[in-house]
C-alpha positions as CSV (number, residue, x, y, z in Angstrom):
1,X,6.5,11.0,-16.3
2,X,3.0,10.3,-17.7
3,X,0.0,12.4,-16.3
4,X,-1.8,9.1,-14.5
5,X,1.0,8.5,-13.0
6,X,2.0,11.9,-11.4
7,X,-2.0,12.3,-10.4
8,X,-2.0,8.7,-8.8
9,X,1.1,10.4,-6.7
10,X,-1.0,13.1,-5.8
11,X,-3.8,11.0,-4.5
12,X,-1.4,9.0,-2.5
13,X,-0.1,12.6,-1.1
14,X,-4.0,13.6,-0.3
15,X,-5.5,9.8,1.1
16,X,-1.9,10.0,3.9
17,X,-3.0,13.5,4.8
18,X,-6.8,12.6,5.2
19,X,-5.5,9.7,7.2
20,X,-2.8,11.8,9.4
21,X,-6.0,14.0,10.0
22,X,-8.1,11.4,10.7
23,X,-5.3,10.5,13.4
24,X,-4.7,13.8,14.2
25,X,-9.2,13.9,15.6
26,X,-8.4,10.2,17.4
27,X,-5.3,11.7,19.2
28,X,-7.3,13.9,21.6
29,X,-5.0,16.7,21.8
30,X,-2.0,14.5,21.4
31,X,-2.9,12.5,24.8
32,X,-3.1,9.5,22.5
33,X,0.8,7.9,22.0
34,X,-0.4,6.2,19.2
35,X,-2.8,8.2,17.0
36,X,-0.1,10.7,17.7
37,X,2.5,8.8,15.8
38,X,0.3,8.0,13.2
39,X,-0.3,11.3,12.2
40,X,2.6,12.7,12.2
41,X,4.1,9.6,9.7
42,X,1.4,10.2,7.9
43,X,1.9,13.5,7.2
44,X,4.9,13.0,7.1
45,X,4.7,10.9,3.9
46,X,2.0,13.2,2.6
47,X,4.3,16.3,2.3
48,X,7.0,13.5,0.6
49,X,4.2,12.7,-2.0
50,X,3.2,15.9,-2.7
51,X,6.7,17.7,-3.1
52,X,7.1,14.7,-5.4
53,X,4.0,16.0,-7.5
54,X,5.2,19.4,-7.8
55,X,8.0,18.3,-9.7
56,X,5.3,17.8,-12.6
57,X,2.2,20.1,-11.5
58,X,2.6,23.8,-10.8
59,X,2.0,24.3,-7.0
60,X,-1.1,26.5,-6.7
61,X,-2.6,23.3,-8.9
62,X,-1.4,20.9,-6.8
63,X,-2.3,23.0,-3.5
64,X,-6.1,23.4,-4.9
65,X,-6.4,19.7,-5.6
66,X,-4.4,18.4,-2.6
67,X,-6.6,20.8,-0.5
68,X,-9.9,20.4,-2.3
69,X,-10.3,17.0,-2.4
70,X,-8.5,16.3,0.9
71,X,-11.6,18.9,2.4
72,X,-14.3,16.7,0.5
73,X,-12.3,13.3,2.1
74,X,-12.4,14.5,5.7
75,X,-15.7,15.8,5.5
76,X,-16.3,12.1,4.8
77,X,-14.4,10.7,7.2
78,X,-16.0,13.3,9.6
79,X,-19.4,12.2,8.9
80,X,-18.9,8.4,8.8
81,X,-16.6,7.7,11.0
82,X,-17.2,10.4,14.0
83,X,-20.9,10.8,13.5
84,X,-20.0,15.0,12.5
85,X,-23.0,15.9,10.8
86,X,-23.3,17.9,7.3
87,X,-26.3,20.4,6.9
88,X,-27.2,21.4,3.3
89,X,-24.9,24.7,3.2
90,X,-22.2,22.3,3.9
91,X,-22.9,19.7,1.3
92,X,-23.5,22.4,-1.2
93,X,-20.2,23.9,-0.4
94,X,-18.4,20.6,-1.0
95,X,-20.1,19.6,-4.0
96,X,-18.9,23.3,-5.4
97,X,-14.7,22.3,-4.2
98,X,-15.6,18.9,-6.1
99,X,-16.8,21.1,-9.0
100,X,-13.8,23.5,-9.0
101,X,-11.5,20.5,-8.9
102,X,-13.1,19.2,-12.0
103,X,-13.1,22.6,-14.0
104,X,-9.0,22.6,-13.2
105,X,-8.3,19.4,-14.6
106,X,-10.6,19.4,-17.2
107,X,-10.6,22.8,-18.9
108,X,-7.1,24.6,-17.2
109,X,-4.3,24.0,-19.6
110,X,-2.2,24.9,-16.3
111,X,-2.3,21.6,-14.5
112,X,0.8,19.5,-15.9
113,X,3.7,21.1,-17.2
């Protein structure tokens, strides 16, 4: 299996669990059938994707990306689509997962095996 195509799985895994999360926030403490639903499917497909990457990255790899990014994507979603703000601290903070995400795949020799 080719590295673009085992990270492409990986961001499928992390974009269905920002989405599941994003469901999880419109549910309202699971009140909502279907926002409800949605998450858990989408989790549910999440977890498939990312087992599938650990087939081809080590786990604590995977787990920093998958967690990393998916932090950075929510924040996102947070801030555009529920009007949750982001003080400095907070932007600086994501800005150093973004960086640790880029020092793993670009300088770790640990990231596809």
């Amino acid at each position: 299996m080719n590295l673009t195509t085992v990270y492409a799985v990986l961001v499928v895994a992390i974009v269905f669990e920002v989405l599941g999360t994003s469901a999880m926030q419109a549910a309202q403490h699971f009140t909502r059938l279907v926002p409800t639903v949605t998450m858990v499917v989408c989790y549910a497909i999440a977890f498939f994707f990312l087992s599938w990457s650990l087939r081809y990255v080590p786990v604590g790899i995977a787990y920093a990306i998958w967690s990393g990014l998916g932090i950075v994507l929510i924040s996102l979603v947070g801030y555009f689509a529920f009007g949750q703000k982001l003080d400095p601290a907070a932007m600086l903070g994501l800005g150093l997962i973004i960086a640790g995400v880029l020092v793993l795949n670009l300088f770790s020799k640990s990231t596809f095996h």
